[in-house]
N, C-alpha and C positions, 0 to 999 in steps of 0.2 A: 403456394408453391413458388419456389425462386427457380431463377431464368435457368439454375445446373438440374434444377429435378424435372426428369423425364415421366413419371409417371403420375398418376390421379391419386390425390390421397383418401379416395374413394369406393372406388373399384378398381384402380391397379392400373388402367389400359395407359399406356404412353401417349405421349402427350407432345405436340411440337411447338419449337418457341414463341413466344407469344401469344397463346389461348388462352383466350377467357374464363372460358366454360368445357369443362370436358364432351367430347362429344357421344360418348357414352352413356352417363348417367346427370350429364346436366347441372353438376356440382360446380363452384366456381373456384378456380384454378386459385390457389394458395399463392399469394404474392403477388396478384395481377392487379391491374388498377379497377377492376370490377369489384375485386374483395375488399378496397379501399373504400369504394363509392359504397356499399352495401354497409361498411362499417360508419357511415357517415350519415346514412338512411336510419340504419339503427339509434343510434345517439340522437339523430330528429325528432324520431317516433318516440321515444324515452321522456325526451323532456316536453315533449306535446302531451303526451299521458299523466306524466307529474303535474301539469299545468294545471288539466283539467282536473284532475284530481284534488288540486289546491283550490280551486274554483268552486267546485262541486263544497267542499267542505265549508268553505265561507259561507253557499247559501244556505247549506243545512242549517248552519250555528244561527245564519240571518233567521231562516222559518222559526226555529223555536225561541230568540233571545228574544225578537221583538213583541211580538204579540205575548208571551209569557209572561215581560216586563209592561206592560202594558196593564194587563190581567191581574196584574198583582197589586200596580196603583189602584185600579176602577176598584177589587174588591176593600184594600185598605180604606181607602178614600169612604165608602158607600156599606162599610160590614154591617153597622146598626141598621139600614133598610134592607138589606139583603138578609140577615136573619130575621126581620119581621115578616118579609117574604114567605121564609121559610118556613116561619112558627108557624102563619096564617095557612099553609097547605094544609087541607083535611088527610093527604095520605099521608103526610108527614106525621101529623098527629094520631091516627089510627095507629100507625109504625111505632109510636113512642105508647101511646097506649098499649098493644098488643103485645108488646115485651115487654112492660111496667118498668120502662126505664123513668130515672128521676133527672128530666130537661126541664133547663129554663132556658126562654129564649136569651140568657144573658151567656147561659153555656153553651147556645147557637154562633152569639157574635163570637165569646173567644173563640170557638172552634175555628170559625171564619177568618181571622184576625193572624191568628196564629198559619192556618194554610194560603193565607197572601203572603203574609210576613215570607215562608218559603220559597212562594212562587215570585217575589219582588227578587230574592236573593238568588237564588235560581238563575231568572233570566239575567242579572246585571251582572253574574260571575259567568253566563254563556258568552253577553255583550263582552266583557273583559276577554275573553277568548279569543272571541272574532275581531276586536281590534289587535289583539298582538298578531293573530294569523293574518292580517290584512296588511299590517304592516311587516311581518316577516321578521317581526324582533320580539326576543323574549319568550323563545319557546318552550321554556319550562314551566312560565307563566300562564301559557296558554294552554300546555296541557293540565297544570293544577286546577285551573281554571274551570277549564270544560268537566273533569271530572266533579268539582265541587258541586257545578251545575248537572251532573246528574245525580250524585248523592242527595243534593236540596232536590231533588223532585221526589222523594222518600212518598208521594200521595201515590205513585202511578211505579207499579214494579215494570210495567212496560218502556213506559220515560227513564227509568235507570239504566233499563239495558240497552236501551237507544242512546242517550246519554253517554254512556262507558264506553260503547262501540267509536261513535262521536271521540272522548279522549281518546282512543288508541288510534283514528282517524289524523287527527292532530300529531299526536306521537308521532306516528310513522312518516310526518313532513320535514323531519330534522332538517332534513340536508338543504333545503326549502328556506330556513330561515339563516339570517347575518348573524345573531348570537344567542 
C-alpha cells in the first residue's frame, strides 16, 4: 500500500499512515518497509532451497556414479572368474538344466562382459554429469549426460526411472549453471 492508500488491500478496514500490518486481519501493509523485508526473506529462502537442492543432486549423481564405476571395472577386470563362479553354482546349473537352455560358461562371461561394459558407461556418463553440475558449466552436457547414464542402466527398469528423474533433476537447475 503507498503512504495515499487509506485502506487494507485485504479486508478493506482503513488504515493510518505508517502501518505495517493491518490491524485487522494481519496482512502486511502494501508499500511498507515490512513488505520490502518480507520480499527479501523470500529471495533468501529461494535461493537456500535452490542451493540445497543443487547439493542434494550432486550427492545423488555421487551415490550412483561412483560405486557403479567402480562395479563396472571390478566386473570387467575379473568377468572370466566371475562366470566360473557362476557356472560352478548348482542352482545356477539346475536353472539352466530345468529350462534346457544351451550355456556355456563362455556365454556367462559375454553376458558379464557386456553388462559391465554398461555399468562402466553408465557410471562415467553419471561422473560426466556430476562434474558439469559441480562445476556449474555445460548444462546441456550434464543433462545429456545424466540421461545416457540412465538409459545405460537398460539391466534395472528401476535404475532408469531413477536415472531420468535424476536428468529432469538436472534439468530443472538451468538457472544454476554459467552456460
Amino acid at each position: 500500500m503507498t503512504e495515499d492508500s487509506k485502506f487494507c488491500t485485504g479486508c478493506g478496514r482503513g488504515l493510518e499512515p505508517g502501518m505495517q500490518f493491518c490491524p485487522q486481519c494481519g496482512r502486511v501493509v502494501s508499500g511498507s518497509e515490512t513488505e520490502e523485508e518480507y520480499r527479501q526473506k523470500a529471495v533468501e529462502v529461494e535461493q537456500f532451497l535452490a542451493e540445497s537442492r543443487f547439493n542434494w543432486v550432486i550427492f545423488a549423481l555421487a551415490i550412483y556414479a561412483i560405486p557403479t564405476t567402480i562395479a563396472g571395472l571390478l566386473l570387467l577386470i575379473d568377468a572370466g572368474a566371475m562366470a566360473d563362479t557362476v557356472w560352478s553354482n548348482a542352482d545356477f546349473q539346475n536353472w539352466v538344466i530345468s529350462h534346457d537352455y544351451d550355456i556355456t560358461v563362455d556365454s556367462v562371461q559375454n553376458y558379464i562382459t557386456i553388462v559391465a561394459g554398461l555399468c562402466l558407461a553408465s557410471g562415467l556418463c553419471a561422473l560426466v554429469s556430476m562434474a558439469c553440475v559441480i562445476r556449474r558449466k555445460m548444462w546441456k552436457i550434464a543433462v545429456v549426460a545424466c540421461a545416457a547414464a540412465a538409459v545405460l542402466c537398460c539391466w534395472s527398469l528401476f535404475g532408469i526411472f531413477i536415472g531420468l528423474l535424476m536428468a529432469w533433476f538436472v534439468y530443472s537447475l538451468k538457472e544454476m549453471f554459467s552456460s
